[in-house]
KOLDOKE-485005 format. One record per residue (C-alpha): residue number from 0; x, y negated, z negated; residue in three letters. Coordinates in steps of 0.05 Angstrom, whole numbers, plus 32768, in hexadecimal, padded with zeros to 4 digits. Example, Ala and Ser with C-alpha at 12.3 -4.5 7.8 and 13.67 -1.06 7.14 Angstrom:
2
<site><banu>0</banu><u>80F6</u><v>805A</v><w>7F64</w><drennu>ALA</drennu></site>
<site><banu>1</banu><u>8111</u><v>8015</v><w>7F71</w><drennu>SER</drennu></site>
END
This chain:
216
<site><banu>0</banu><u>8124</u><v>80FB</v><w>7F44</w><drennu>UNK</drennu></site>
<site><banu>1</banu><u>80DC</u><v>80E5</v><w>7F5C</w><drennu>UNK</drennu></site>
<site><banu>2</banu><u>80D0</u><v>8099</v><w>7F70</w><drennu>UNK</drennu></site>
<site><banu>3</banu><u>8089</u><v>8072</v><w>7F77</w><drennu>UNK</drennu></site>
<site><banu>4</banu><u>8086</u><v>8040</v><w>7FA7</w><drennu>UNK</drennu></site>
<site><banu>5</banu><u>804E</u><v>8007</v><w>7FA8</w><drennu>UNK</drennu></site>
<site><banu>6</banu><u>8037</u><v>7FFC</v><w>7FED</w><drennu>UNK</drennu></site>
<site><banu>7</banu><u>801B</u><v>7FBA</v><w>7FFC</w><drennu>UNK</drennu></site>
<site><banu>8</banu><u>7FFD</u><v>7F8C</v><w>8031</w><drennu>UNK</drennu></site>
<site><banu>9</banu><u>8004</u><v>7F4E</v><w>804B</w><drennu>UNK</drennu></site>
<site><banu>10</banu><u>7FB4</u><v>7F4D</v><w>8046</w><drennu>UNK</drennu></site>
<site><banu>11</banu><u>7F7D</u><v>7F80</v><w>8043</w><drennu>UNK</drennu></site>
<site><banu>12</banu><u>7F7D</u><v>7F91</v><w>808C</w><drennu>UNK</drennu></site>
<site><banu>13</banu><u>7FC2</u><v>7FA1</v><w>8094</w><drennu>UNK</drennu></site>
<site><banu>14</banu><u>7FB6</u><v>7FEB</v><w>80A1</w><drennu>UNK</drennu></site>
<site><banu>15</banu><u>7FCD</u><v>7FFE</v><w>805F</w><drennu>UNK</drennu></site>
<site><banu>16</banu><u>7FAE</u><v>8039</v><w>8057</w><drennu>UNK</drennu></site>
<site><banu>17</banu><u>7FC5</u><v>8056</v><w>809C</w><drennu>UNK</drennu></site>
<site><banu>18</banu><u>800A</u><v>803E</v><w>8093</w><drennu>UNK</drennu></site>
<site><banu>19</banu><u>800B</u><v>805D</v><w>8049</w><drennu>UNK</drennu></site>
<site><banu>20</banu><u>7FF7</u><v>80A5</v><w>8071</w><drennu>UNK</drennu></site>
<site><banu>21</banu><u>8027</u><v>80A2</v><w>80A0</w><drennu>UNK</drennu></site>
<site><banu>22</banu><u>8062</u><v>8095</v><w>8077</w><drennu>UNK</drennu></site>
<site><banu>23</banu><u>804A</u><v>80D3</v><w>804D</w><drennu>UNK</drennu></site>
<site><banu>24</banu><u>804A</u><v>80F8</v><w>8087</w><drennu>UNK</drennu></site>
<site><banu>25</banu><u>8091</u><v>80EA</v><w>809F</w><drennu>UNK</drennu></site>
<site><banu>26</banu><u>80AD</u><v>80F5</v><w>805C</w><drennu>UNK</drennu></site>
<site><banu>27</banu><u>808E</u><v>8131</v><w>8056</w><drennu>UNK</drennu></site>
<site><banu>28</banu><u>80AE</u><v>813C</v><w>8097</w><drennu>UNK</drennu></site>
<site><banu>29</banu><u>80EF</u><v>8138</v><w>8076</w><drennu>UNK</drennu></site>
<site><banu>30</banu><u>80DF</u><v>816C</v><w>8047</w><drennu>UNK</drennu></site>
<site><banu>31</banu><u>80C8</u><v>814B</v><w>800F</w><drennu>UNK</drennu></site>
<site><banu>32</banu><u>808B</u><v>8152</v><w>7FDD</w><drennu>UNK</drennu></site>
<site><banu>33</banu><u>806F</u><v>8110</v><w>7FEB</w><drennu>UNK</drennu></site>
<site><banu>34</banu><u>801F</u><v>80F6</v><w>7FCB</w><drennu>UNK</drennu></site>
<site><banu>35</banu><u>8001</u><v>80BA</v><w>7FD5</w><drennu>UNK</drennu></site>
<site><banu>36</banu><u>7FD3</u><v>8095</v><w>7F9E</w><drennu>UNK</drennu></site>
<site><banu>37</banu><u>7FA2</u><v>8064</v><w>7FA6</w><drennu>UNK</drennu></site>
<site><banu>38</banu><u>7FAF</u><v>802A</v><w>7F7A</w><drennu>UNK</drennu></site>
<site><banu>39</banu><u>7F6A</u><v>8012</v><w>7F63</w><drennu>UNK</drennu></site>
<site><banu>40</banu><u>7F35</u><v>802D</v><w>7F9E</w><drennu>UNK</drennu></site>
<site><banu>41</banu><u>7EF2</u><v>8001</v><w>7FAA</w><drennu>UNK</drennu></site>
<site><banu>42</banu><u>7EBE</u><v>8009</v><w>7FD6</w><drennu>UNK</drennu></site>
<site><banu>43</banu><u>7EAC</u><v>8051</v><w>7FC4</w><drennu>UNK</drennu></site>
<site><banu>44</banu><u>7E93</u><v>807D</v><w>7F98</w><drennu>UNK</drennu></site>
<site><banu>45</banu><u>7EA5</u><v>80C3</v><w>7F7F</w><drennu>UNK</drennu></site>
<site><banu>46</banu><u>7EE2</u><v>80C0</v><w>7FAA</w><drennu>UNK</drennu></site>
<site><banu>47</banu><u>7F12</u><v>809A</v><w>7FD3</w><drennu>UNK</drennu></site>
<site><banu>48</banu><u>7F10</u><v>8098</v><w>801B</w><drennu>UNK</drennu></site>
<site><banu>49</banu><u>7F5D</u><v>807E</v><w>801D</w><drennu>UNK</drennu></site>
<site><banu>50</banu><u>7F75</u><v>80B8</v><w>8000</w><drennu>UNK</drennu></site>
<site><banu>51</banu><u>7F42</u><v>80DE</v><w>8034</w><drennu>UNK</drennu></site>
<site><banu>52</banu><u>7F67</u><v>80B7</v><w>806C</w><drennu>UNK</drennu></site>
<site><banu>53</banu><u>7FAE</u><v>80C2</v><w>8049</w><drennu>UNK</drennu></site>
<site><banu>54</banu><u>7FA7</u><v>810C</v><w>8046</w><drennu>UNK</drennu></site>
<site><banu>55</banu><u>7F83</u><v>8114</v><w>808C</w><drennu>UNK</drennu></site>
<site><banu>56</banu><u>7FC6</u><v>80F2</v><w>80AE</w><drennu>UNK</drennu></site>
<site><banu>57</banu><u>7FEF</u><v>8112</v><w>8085</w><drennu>UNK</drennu></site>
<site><banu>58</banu><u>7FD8</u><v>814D</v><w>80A4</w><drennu>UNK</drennu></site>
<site><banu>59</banu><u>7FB7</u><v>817A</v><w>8063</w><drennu>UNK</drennu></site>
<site><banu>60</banu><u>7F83</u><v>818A</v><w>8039</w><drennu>UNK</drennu></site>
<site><banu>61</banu><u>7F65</u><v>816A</v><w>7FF9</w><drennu>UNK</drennu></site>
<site><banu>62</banu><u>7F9F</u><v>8170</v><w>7FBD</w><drennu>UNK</drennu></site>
<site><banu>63</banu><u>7F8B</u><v>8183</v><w>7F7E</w><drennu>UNK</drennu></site>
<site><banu>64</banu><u>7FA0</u><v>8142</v><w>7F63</w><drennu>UNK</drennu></site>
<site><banu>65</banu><u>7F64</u><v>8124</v><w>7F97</w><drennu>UNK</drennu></site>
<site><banu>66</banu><u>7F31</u><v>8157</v><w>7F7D</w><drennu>UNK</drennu></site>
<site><banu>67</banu><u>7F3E</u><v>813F</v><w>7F37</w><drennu>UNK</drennu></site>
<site><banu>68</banu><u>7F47</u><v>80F7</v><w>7F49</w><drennu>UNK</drennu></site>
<site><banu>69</banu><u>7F93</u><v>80E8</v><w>7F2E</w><drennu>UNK</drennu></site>
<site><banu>70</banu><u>7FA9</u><v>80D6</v><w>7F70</w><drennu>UNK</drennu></site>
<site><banu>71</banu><u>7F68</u><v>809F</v><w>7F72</w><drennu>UNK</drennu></site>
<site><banu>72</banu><u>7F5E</u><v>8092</v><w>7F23</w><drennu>UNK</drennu></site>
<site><banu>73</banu><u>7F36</u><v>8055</v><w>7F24</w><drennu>UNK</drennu></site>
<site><banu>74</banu><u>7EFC</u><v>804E</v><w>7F56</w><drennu>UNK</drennu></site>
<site><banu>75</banu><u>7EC4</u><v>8011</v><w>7F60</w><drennu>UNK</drennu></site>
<site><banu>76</banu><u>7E8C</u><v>8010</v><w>7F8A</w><drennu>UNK</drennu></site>
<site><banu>77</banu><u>7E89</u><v>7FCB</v><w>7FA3</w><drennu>UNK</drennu></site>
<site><banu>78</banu><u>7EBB</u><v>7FC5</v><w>7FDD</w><drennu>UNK</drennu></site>
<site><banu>79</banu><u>7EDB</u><v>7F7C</v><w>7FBC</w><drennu>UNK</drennu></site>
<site><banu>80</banu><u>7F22</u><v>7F70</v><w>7F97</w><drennu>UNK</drennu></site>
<site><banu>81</banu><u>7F22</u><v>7F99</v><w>7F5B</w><drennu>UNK</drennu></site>
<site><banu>82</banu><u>7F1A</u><v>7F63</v><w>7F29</w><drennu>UNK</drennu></site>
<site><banu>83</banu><u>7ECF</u><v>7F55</v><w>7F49</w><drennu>UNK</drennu></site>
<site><banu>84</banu><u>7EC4</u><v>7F9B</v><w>7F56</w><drennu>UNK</drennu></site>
<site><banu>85</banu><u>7ED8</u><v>7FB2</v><w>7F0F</w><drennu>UNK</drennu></site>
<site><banu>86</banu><u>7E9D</u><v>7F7C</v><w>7EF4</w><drennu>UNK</drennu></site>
<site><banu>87</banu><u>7E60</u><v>7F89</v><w>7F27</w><drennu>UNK</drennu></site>
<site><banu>88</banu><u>7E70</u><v>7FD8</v><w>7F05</w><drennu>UNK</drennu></site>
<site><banu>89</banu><u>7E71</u><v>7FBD</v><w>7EC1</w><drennu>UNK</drennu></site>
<site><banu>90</banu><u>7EB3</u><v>7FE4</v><w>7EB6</w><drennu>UNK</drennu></site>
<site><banu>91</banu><u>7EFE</u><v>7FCD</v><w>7EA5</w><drennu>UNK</drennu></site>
<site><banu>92</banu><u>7F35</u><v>7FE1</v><w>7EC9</w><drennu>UNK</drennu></site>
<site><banu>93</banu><u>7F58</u><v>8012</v><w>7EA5</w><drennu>UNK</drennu></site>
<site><banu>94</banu><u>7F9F</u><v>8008</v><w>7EB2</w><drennu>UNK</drennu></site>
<site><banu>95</banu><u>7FBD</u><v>803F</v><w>7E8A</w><drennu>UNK</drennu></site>
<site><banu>96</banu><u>7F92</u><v>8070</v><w>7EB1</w><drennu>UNK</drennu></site>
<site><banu>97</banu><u>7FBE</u><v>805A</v><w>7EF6</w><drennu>UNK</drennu></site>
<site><banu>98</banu><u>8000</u><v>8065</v><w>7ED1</w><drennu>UNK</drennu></site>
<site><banu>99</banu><u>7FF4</u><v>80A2</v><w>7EB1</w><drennu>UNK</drennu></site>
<site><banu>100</banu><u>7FDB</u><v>80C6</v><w>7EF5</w><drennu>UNK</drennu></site>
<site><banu>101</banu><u>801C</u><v>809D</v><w>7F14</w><drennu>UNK</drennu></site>
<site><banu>102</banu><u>8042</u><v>80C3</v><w>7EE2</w><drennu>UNK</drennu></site>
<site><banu>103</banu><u>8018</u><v>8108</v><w>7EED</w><drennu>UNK</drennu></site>
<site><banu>104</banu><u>802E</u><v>80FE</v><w>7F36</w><drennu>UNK</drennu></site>
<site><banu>105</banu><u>8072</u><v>80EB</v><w>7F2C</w><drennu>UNK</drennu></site>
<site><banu>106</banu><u>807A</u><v>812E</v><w>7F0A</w><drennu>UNK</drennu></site>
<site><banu>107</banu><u>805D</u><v>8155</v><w>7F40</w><drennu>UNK</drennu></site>
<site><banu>108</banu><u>8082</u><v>8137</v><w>7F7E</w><drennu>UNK</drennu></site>
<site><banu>109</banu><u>80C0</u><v>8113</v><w>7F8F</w><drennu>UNK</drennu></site>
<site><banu>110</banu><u>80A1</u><v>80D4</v><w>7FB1</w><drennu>UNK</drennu></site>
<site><banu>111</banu><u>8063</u><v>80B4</v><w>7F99</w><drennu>UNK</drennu></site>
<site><banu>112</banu><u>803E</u><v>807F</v><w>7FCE</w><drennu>UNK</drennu></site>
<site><banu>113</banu><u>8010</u><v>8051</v><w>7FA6</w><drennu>UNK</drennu></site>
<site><banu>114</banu><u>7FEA</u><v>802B</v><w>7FCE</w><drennu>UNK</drennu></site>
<site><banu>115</banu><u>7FC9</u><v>7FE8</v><w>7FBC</w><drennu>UNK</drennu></site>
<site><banu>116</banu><u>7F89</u><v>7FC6</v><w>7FC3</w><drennu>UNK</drennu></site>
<site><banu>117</banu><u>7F8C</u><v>7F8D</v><w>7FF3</w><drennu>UNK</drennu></site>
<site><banu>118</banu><u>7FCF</u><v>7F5D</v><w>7FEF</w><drennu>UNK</drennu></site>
<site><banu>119</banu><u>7FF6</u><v>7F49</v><w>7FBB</w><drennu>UNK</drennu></site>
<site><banu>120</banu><u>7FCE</u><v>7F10</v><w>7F9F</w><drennu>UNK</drennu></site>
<site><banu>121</banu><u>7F94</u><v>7F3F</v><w>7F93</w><drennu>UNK</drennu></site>
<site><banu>122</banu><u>7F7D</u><v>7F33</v><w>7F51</w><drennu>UNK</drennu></site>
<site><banu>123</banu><u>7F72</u><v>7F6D</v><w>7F1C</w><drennu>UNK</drennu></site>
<site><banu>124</banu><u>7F5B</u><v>7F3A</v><w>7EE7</w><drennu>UNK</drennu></site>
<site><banu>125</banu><u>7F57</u><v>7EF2</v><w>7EDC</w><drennu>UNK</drennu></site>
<site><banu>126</banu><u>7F9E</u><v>7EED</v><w>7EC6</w><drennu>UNK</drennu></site>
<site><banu>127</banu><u>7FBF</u><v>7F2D</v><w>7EEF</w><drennu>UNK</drennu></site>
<site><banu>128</banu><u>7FCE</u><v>7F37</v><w>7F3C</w><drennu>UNK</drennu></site>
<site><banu>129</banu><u>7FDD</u><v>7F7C</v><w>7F58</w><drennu>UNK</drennu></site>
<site><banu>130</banu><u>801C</u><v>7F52</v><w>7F62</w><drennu>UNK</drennu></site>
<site><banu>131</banu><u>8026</u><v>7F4D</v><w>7F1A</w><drennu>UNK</drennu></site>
<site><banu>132</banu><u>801C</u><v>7F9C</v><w>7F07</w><drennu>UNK</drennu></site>
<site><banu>133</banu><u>8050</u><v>7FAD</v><w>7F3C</w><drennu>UNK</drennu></site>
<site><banu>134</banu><u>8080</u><v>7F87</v><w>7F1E</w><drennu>UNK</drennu></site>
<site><banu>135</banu><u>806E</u><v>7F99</v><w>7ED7</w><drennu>UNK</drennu></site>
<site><banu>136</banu><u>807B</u><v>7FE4</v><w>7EEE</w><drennu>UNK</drennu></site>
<site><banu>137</banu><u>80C1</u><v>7FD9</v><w>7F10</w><drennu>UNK</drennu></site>
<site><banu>138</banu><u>809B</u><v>7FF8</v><w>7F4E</w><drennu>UNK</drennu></site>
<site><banu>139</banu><u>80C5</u><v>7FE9</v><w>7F92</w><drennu>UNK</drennu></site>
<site><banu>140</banu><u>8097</u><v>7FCF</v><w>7FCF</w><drennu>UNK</drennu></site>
<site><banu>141</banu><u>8085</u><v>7FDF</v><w>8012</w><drennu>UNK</drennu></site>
<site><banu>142</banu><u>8065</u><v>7FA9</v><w>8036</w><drennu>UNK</drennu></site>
<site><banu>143</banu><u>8032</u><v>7FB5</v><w>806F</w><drennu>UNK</drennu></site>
<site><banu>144</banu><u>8039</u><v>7F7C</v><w>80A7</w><drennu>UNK</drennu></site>
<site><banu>145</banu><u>8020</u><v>7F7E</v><w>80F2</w><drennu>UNK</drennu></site>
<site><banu>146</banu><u>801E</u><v>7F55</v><w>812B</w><drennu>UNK</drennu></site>
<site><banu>147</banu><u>7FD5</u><v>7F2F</v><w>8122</w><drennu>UNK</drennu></site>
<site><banu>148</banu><u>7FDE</u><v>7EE3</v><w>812E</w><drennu>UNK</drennu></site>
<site><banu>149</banu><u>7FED</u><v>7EC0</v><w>80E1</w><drennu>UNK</drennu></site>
<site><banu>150</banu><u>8013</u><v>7EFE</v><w>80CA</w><drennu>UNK</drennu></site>
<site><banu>151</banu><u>804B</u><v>7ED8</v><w>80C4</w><drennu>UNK</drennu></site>
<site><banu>152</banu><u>8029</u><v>7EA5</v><w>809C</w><drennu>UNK</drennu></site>
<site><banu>153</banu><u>8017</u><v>7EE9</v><w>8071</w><drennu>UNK</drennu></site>
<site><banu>154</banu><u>8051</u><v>7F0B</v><w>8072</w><drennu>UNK</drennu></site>
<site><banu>155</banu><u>8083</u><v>7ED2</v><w>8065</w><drennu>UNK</drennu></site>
<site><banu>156</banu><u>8059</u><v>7EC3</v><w>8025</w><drennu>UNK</drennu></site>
<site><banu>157</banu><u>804F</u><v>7F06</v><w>8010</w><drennu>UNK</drennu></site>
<site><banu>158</banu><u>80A1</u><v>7F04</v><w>8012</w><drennu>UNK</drennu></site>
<site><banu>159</banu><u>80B6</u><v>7ED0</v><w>7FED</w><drennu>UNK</drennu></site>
<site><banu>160</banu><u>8081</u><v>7EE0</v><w>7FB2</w><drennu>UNK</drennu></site>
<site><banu>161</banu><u>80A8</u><v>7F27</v><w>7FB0</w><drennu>UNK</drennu></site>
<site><banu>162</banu><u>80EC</u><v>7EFF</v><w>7FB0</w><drennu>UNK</drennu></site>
<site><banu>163</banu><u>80CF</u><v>7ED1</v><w>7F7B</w><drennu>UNK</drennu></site>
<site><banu>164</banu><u>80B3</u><v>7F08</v><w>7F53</w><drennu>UNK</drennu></site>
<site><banu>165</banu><u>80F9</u><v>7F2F</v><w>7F4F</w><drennu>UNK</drennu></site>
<site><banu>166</banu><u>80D3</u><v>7F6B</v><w>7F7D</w><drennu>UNK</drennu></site>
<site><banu>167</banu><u>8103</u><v>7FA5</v><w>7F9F</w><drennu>UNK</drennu></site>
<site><banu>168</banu><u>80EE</u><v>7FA1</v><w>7FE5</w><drennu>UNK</drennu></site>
<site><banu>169</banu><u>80F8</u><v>7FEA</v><w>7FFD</w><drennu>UNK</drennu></site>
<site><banu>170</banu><u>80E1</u><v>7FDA</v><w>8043</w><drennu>UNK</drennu></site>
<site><banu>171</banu><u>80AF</u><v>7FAC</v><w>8075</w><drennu>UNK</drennu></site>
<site><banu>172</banu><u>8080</u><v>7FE4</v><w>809B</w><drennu>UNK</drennu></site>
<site><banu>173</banu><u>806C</u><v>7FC7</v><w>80E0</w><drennu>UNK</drennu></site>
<site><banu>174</banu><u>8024</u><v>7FDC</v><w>80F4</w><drennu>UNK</drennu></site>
<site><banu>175</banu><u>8023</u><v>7FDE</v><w>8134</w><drennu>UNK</drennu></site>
<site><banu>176</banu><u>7FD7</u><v>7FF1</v><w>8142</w><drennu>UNK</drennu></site>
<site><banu>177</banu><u>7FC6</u><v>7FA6</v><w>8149</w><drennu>UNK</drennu></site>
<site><banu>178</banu><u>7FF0</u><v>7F8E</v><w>817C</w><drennu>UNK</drennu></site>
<site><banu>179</banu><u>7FC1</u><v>7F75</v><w>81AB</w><drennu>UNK</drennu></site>
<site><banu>180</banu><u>7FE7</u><v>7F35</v><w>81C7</w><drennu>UNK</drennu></site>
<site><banu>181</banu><u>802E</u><v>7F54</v><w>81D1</w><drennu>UNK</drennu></site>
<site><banu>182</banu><u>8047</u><v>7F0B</v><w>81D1</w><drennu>UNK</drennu></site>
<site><banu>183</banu><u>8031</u><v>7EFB</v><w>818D</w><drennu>UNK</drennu></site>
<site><banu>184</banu><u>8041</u><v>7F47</v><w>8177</w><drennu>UNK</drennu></site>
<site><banu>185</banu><u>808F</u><v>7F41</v><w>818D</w><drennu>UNK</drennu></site>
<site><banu>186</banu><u>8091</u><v>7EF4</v><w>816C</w><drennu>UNK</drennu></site>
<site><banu>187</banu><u>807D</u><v>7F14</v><w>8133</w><drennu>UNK</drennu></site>
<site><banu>188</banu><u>80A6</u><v>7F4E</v><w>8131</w><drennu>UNK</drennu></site>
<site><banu>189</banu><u>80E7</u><v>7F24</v><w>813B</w><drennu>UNK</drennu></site>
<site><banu>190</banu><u>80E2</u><v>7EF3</v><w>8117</w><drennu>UNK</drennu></site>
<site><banu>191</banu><u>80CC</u><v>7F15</v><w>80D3</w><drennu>UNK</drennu></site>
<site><banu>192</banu><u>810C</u><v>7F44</v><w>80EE</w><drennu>UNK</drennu></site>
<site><banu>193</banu><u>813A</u><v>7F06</v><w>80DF</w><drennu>UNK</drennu></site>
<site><banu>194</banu><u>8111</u><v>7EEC</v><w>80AD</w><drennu>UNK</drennu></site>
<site><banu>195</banu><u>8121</u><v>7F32</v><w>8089</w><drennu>UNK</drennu></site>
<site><banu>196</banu><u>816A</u><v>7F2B</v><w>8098</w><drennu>UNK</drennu></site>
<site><banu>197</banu><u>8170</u><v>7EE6</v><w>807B</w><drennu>UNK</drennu></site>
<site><banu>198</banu><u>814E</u><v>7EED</v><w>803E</w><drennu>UNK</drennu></site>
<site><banu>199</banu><u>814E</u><v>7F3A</v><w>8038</w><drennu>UNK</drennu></site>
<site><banu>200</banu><u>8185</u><v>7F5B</v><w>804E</w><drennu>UNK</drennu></site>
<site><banu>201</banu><u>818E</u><v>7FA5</v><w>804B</w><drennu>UNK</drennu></site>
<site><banu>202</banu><u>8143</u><v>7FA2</v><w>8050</w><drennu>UNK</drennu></site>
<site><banu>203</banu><u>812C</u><v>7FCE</v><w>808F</w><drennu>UNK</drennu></site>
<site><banu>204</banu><u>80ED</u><v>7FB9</v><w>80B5</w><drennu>UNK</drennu></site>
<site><banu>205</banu><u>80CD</u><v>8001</v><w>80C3</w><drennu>UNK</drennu></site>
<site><banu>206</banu><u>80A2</u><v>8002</v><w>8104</w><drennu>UNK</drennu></site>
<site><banu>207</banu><u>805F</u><v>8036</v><w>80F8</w><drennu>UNK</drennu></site>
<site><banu>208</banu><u>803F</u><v>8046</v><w>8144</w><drennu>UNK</drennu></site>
<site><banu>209</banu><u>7FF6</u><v>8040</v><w>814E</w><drennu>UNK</drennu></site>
<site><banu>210</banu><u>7FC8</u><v>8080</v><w>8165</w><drennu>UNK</drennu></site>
<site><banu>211</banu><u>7F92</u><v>807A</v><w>8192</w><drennu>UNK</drennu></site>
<site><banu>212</banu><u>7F5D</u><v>809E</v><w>8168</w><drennu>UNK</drennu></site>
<site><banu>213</banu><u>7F76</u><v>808B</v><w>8117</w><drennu>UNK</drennu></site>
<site><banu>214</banu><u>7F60</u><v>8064</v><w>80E6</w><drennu>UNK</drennu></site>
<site><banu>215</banu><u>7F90</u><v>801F</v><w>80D8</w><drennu>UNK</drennu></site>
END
């Protein structure tokens, strides 16, 4: 049976988009037929240059599902959270497009990687967060941390609004391209380790290497 995940981060420069590749790419490792999706894409036109970055880690060409834009069904132009992008378009974002291609994709492949726009708290409209369409869709998370100093402050929050919101926490992916200060990297690390074993247990913290000459 297939299974979409949400991926999430603790803010827009978590290296998302990187970390949503590489996953791919190990699963696919493992034998499976894995896609990724882009949630709602801004700051392009015509295409999406996540899924460009997804698809160039994992390893492969352009899918079909790229070419005819299910994998990236709603795109702005203005590179802001989708609720302000949607409006300087003068378009609506059409939320029953991103669940039908989520179901198109489901059908095609056994694991679906959707990833979001910015953190949690991103707003879609007035009254929704990206936060609030994950949990109307039952979606389990992956949340993107790393090691930059106040990613604690991030991450912790970006926790407990999961736990609050009744959220399956599938895993916390550790980006390690931005640890710069390996003092404040290995704080980090540990303590959202026991932080995770407190308050999430069972939940593994999963640890993505950098590469010298990617995209985070």
């Amino acid at each position: 049976m297939s299974q979409a995940y949400f991926i999430s981060g603790i803010d827009t420069d978590a290296g998302k988009s990187y970390v949503t590749g590489y996953i791919a790419s190990q699963l696919m490792a493992e034998g499976k037929r894995v896609v990724t999706q882009k949630f709602i894409q801004t700051g392009n036109e015509l295409y999406s240059e996540d899924i460009e970055l997804h698809r160039k880690i994992m390893g492969i060409e352009p899918l079909p599902e790229d070419i005819d834009h299910t994998t990236a069904p709603v795109i702005f132009s203005y590179p802001a959270s989708a609720q302000l992008a949607a409006r300087i378009d003068g378009r609506d974002i059409d939320l029953d497009l991103i669940d039908k291609a989520t179901s198109t994709l489901m059908n095609r492949y056994d694991v679906v990687l959707i990833e979001g726009a910015g953190g949690l708290m991103v707003p879609i409209t007035d009254d929704m967060f990206t936060i609030d369409y994950v949990v109307s869709r039952k979606l389990p998370m992956l949340l993107v941390t790393n090691g930059i100093l106040g990613s604690i402050n991030h991450t912790i929050l970006s926790l407990e609004a999961i736990k609050s919101r009744g959220i399956e926490l599938a895993g916390v992916i550790y980006n390690e391209h931005f640890d710069t200060d390996a003092t404040i990297a290995e704080d980090t690390r540990s303590f959202i380790e026991r932080y995770l074993k407190r308050h999430f247990p069972g939940t593994r913290m999963i640890y993505v290497p950098s590469i010298k000459d990617g995209k985070s």
